[in-house]
C-alpha positions in Angstrom: -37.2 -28.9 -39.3 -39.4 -26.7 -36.8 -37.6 -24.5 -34.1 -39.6 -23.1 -31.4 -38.0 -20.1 -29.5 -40.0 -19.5 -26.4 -38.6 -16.1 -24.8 -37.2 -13.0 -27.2 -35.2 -11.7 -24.2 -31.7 -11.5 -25.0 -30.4 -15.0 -25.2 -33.7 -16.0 -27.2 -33.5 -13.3 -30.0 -29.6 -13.8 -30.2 -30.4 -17.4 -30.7 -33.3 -17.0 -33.4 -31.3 -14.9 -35.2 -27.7 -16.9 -35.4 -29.6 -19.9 -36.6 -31.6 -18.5 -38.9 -28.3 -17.7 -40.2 -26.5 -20.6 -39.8 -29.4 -23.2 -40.7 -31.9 -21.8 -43.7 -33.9 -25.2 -43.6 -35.2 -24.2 -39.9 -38.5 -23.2 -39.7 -38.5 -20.9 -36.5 -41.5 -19.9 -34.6 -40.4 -17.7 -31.5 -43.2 -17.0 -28.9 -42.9 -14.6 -26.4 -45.7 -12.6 -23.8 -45.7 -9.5 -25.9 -44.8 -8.5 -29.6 -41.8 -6.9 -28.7 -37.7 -6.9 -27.4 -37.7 -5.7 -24.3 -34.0 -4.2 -23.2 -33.7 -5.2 -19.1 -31.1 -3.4 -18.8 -32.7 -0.3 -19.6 -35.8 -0.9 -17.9 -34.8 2.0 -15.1 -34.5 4.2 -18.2 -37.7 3.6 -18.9 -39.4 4.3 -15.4 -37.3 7.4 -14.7 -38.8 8.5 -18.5 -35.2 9.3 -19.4 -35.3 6.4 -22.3 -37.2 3.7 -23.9 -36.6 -0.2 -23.5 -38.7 -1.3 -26.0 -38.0 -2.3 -29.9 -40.9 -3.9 -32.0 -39.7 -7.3 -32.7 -40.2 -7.3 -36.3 -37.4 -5.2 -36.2 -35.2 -7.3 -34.6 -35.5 -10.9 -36.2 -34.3 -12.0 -39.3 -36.7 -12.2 -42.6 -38.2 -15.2 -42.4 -38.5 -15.7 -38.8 -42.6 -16.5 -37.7 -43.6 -14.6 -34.1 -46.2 -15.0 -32.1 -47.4 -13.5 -29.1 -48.2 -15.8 -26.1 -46.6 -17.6 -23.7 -45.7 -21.7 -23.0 -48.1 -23.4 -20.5 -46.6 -26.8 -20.9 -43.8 -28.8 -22.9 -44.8 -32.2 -23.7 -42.8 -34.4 -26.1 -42.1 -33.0 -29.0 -45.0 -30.7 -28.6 -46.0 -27.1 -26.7 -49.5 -26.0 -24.7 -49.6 -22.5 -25.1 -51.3 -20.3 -23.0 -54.5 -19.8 -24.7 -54.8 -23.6 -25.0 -53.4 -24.0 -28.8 -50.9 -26.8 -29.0 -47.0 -26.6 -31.0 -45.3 -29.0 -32.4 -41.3 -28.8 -32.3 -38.1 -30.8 -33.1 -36.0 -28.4 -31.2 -36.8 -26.2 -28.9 -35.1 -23.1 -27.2 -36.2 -22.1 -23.7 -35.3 -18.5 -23.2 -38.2 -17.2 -20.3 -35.4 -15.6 -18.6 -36.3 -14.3 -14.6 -39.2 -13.2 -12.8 -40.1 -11.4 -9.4 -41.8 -12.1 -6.2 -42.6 -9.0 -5.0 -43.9 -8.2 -1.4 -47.5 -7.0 -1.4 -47.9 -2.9 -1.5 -44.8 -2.7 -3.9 -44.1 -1.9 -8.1 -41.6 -4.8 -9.3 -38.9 -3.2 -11.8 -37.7 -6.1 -13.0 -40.3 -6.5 -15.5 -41.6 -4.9 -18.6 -45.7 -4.9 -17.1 -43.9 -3.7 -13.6 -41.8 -0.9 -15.3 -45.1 0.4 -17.3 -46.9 0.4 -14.1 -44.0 1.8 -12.1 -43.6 4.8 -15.1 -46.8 5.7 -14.9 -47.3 5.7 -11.6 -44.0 8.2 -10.8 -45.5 10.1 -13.6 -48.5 10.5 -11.5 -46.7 11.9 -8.3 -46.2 15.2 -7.3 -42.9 16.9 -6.2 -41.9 16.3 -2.9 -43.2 13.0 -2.3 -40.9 9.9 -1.3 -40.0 7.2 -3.7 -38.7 4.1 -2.2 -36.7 1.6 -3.7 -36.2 -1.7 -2.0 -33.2 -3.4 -3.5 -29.2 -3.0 -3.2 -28.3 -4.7 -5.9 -27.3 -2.9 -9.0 -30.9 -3.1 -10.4 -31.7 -1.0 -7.4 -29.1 1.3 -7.5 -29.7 1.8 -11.0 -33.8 1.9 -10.5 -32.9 5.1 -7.4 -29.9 6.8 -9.6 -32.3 7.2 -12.9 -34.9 8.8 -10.9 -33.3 10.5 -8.6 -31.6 12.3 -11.9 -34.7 12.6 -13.6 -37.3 13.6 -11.3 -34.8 16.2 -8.8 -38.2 17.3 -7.2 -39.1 13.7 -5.4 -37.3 12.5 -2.5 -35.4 9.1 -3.1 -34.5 6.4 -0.7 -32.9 3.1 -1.3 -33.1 0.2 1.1 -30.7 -2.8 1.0 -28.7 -4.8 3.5 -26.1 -4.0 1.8 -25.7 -2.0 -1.3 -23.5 -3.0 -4.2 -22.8 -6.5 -2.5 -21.2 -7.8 -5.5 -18.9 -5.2 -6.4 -15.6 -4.5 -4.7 -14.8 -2.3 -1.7 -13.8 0.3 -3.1 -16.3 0.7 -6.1 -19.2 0.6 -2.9 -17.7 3.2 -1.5 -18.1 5.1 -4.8 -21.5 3.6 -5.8 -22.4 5.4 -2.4 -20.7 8.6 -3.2 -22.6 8.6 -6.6 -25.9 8.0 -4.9 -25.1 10.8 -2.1 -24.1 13.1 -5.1 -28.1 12.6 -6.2 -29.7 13.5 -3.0 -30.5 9.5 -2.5 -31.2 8.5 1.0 -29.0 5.3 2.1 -30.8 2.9 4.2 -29.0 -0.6 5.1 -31.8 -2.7 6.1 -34.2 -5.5 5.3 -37.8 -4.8 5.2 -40.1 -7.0 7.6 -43.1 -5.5 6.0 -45.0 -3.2 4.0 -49.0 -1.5 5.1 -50.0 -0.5 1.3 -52.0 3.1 2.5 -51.2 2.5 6.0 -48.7 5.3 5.9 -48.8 9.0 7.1 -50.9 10.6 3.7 -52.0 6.8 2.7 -48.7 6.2 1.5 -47.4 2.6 2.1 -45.8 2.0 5.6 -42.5 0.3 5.3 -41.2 -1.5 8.5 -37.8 -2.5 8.6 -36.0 -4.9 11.0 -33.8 -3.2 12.8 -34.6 0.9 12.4 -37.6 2.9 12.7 -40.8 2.6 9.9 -41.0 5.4 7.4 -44.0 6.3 4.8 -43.5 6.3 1.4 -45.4 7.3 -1.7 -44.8 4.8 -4.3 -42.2 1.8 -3.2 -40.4 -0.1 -6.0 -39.4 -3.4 -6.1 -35.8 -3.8 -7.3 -34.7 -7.5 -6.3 -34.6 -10.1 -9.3 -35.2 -13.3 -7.5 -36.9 -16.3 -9.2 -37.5 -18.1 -12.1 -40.9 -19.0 -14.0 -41.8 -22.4 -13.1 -42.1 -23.5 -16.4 -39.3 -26.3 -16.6 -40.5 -27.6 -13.5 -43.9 -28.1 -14.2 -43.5 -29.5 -17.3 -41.0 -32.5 -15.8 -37.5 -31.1 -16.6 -34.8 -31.7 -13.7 -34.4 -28.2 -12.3 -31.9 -27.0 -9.3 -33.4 -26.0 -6.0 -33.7 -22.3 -7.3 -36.3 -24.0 -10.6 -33.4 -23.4 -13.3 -33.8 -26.4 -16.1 -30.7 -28.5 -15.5 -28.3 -28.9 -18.9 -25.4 -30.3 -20.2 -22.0 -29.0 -21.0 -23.8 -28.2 -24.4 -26.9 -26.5 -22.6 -29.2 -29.0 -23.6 -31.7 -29.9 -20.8 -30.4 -33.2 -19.0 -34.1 -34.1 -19.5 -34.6 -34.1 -23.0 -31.4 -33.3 -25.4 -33.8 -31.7 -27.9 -33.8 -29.1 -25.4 -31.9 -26.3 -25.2 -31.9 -23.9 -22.0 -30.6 -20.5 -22.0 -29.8 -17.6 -20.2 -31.6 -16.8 -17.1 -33.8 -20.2 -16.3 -30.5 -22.3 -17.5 -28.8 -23.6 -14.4 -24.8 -22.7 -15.7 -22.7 -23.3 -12.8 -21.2 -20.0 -12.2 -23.2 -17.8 -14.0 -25.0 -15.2 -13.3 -28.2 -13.1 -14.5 -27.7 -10.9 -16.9 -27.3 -10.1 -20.6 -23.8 -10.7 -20.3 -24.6 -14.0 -19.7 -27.6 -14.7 -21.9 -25.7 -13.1 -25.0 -23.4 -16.0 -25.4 -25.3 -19.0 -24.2 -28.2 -17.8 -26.7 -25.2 -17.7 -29.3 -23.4 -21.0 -28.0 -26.9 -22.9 -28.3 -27.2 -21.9 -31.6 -24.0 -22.7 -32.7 -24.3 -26.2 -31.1 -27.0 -27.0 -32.8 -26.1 -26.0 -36.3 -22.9 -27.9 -35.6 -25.0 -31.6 -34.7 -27.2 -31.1 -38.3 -24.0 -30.7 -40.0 -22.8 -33.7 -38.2 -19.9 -32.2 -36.8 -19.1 -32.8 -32.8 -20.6 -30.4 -30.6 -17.9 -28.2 -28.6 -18.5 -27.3 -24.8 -19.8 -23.9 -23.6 -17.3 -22.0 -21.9 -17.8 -18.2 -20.9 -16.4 -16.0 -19.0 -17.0 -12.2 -17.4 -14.8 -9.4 -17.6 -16.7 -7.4 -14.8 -19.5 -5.3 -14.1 -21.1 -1.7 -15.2 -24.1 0.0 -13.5 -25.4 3.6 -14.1 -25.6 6.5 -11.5 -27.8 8.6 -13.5 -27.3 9.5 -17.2 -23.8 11.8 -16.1 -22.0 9.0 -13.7 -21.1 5.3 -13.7 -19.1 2.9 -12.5 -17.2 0.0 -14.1 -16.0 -2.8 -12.1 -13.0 -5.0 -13.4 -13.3 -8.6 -12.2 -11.7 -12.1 -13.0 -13.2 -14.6 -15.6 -14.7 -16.4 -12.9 -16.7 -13.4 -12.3 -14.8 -12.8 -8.7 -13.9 -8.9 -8.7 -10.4 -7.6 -8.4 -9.9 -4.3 -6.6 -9.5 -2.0 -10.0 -13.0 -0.2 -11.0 -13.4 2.8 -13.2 -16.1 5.6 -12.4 -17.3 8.9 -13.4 -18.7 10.4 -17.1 -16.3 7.9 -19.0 -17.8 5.1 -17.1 -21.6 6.1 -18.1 -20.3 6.6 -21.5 -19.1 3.2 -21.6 -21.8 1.8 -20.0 -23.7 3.0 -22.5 -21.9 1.3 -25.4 -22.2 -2.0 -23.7 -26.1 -1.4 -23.4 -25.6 -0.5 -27.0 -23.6 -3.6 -28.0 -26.0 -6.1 -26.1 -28.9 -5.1 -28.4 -26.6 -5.1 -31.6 -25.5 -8.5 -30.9 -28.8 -9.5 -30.1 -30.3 -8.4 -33.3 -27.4 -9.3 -35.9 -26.5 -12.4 -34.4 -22.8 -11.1 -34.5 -21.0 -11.6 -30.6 -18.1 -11.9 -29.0 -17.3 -12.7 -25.6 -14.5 -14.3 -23.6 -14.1 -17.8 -22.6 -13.8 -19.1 -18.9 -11.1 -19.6 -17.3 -9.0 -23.2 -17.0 
């Protein structure tokens, strides 16, 4: 029986690995743009140069388990188009590509591995003193703003966001903003209209915002996580309006059943992106389909969130407490405990990812 895996990201390795567990006669090929696991969620690390984000994949899938670096042009029946025109055969196949960015022109997306290289090098690159702008309010932002802010106290940062730390609760925004002031980073709660790459004062980029006054900035990172690839769409799956494959209470693709769609690019009702998510769909899929070659009745996938954690540097955090249905309650933890735990969850997505061995809660009835 061939497997293809087409994205090692979180949900994709979790899922290679728990089959090759559960299912020995699987031959598994997982594909993926580079040779190797690329943790997201420390990809500020990584910029700031206060960590690494990258682990070779060999070290990460089980013995046995074929790679091969490129990416999916196409799924046809039964059969893959890859990128350099090479053709795949498969009788179940795992889509994993996860999310992409469409960044405005004159900006460094963070939200990829290429972007965060470019974006690394680049603040490497820059003097003290300069300005490092980081368009984004969402926790990738703040996270993007805090690392660097802590790890290069020389530059000036800035943050822009209509509103920063929309999904958390009122009180833990209040504190994300405390934690961001504590770093010397600049608050600014607009949109941008538009950015002049080397139209600023110094050829740095002009940024003009809608409702306050333009300001110059060196290097200007782009910190929103907003679309998927186009993959599913292209190659005939049903996809929502946002381009996420459609699937079944199983996470199969609505479109072809010998699909399976997870994390990012699956269209879960009520999830959201992020490894918390793509853990246990990557683990459920897996499951499900060592369950049907047994002959056993697949069960539902059912998930649910226990909150959210984002870093303020390497000494601060904050943890916010939410229900299963991923709405926040009011409770939220911060300070060194909270980076220390944030940590460990960082620490446990990869672990689980690479044994094959997760837990997670199940949604709410």
């Amino acid at each position: 029986m061939r497997v293809v895996v087409a994205g090692a990201g979180y949900a994709g390795t979790v899922a290679t690995n728990r089959l090759a567990r559960k299912v020995k006669a699987a031959e598994i090929t997982v594909i993926n743009p580079r040779p190797d696991f690329v943790e997201r969620v420390r990809l500020h690390e990584q910029i700031a140069g206060t960590g690494a984000a990258a682990t070779p994949l060999t070290s990460m899938l089980g013995e046995g388990v074929a790679t091969r670096v490129g990416t999916v042009d196409k799924i046809g029946d039964g059969q893959l188009t890859l990128g350099d025109g090479a053709s795949l055969g498969f009788d179940y196949l795992f889509l994993a590509v996860g999310s992409t960015v469409a960044p405005l022109p004159g900006t460094v997306a963070v939200g990829t591995w290429e972007g965060a290289e470019k974006a690394r090098a680049a603040l490497a690159r820059l003097p003290g003193g300069r300005t490092v702008t980081v368009i984004g309010g969402g926790l990738t932002g703040i996270e993007t703003a805090s690392e660097i802010a802590f790890g290069r106290p020389d530059l000036r940062v800035r943050i822009v966001g209509q509103t920063i730390a929309a999904s958390l609760s009122a009180g833990a925004q209040k504190r994300v903003r405390t934690g961001l002031d504590r770093l010397n980073v600049e608050v600014v709660e607009d949109s941008v209209a538009q950015i002049d790459p080397g139209a600023g004062e110094g050829r740095g980029d002009m940024v003009r915002l809608h409702s306050r006054p333009q300001f110059t900035s060196d290097l200007t990172l782009w910190a929103i996580i907003g679309s998927v690839p186009d993959l599913a769409a292209r190659s005939g799956l049903e996809v929502d309006a946002d381009g996420r494959a459609v699937v079944d209470e199983h996470l199969r693709s609505v479109t072809d059943p010998r699909i399976f769609v997870v994390g990012d690019c699956a269209a879960v009702p009520g999830s959201r992106a992020a490894c918390a998510t793509a853990l246990p769909q990557g683990a459920h899929a897996a499951d499900t389909l060592a369950r049907m070659l047994q002959g056993r009745k697949p069960k539902p996938y059912s998930m649910g969130y226990a909150g959210q954690a984002v870093s303020l540097g390497r000494r601060d955090g904050l943890l916010q407490v939410s229900h299963r249905n991923d709405t926040v309650r009011r409770l939220y933890f911060a300070g060194r405990t909270a980076a220390v735990v944030k940590e460990r969850i960082c620490r446990y997505a990869r672990f689980g990812a690479r044994t094959a061995t997760y837990a997670w809660l199940r949604g709410s009835k």
